[in-house]
N, C-alpha and C positions, 0 to 999 in steps of 0.2 A: 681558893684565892691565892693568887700569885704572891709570893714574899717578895721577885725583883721583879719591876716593872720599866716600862720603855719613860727616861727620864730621868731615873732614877740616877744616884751618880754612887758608884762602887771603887773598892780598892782590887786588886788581882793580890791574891793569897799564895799563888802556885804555878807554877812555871815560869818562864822565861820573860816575861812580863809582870813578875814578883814585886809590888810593890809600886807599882803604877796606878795613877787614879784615871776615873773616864768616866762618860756619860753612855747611859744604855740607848744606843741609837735604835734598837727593832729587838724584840723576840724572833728567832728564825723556826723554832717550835720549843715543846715542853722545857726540854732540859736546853738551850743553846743560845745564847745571847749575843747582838754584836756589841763590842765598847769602843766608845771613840777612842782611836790610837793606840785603841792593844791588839793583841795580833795581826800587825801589817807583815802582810808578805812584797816580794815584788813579781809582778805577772810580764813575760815577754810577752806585747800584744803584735798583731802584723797588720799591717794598713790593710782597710779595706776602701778603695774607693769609691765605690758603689753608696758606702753608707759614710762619706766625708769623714772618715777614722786614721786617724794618722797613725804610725808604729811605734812602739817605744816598751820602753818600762816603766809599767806605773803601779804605784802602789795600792795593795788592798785589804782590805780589812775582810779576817774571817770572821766566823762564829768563835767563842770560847763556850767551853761548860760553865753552867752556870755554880757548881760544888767550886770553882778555882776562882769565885768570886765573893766577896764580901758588901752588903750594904756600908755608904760612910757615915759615921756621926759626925756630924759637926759638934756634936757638945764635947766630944771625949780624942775628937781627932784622929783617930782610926775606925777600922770596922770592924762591925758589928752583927751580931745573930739578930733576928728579925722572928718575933711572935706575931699571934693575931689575938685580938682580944675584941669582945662582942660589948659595945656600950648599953646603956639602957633604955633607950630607944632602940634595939635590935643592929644597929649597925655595926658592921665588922671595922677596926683598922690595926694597921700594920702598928708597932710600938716594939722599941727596941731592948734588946734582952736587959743590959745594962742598968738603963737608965727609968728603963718605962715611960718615956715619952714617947709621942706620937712622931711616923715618920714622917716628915714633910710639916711639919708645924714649926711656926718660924716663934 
């Protein structure tokens, strides 16, 4: 079970985007996550006319590692470590080291 999932909304812990919040737009595999508006690069593109593509510089969002990210709590306003705990009906969910609430439970 994945501890961050696509949705999920996280803080950046490390690097140059230290303290930014965003939403997890895609898993790009195991360890690699993209975040809305953290690591934007900018890409010179070249017009291709064939496929209606104009030139320019446009901005884009890489992968981060997912270790340079933190789940957010809203209870406590920063982020957070993320367990997994098995209810008694067998179900898994995600609950926050903190607090021990459930993530995503409003």
């Amino acid at each position: 079970m994945q501890k961050i999932r696509k949705g999920d909304e996280v803080v950046v812990i490390a690097g140059r985007d230290k303290g930014k919040r965003g939403t997890v737009l895609e898993r790009t595999d195991d360890s690699h996550l993209v975040v809305e508006g953290v690591n934007m690069v900018k890409k010179h593109v070249r017009p291709n006319p064939m496929k209606g593509e104009v030139g320019g510089i446009v901005d884009k969002t890489l992968p981060i590692d997912q270790s340079n990210v933190m789940l957010y709590n809203p209870a406590t306003g920063k982020g957070d470590r993320v367990g997994i705990k098995v209810l008694e009906d067998g179900r898994k969910v995600r609950v926050f080291k903190s607090n021990g609430e459930m993530v995503g439970a409003a």
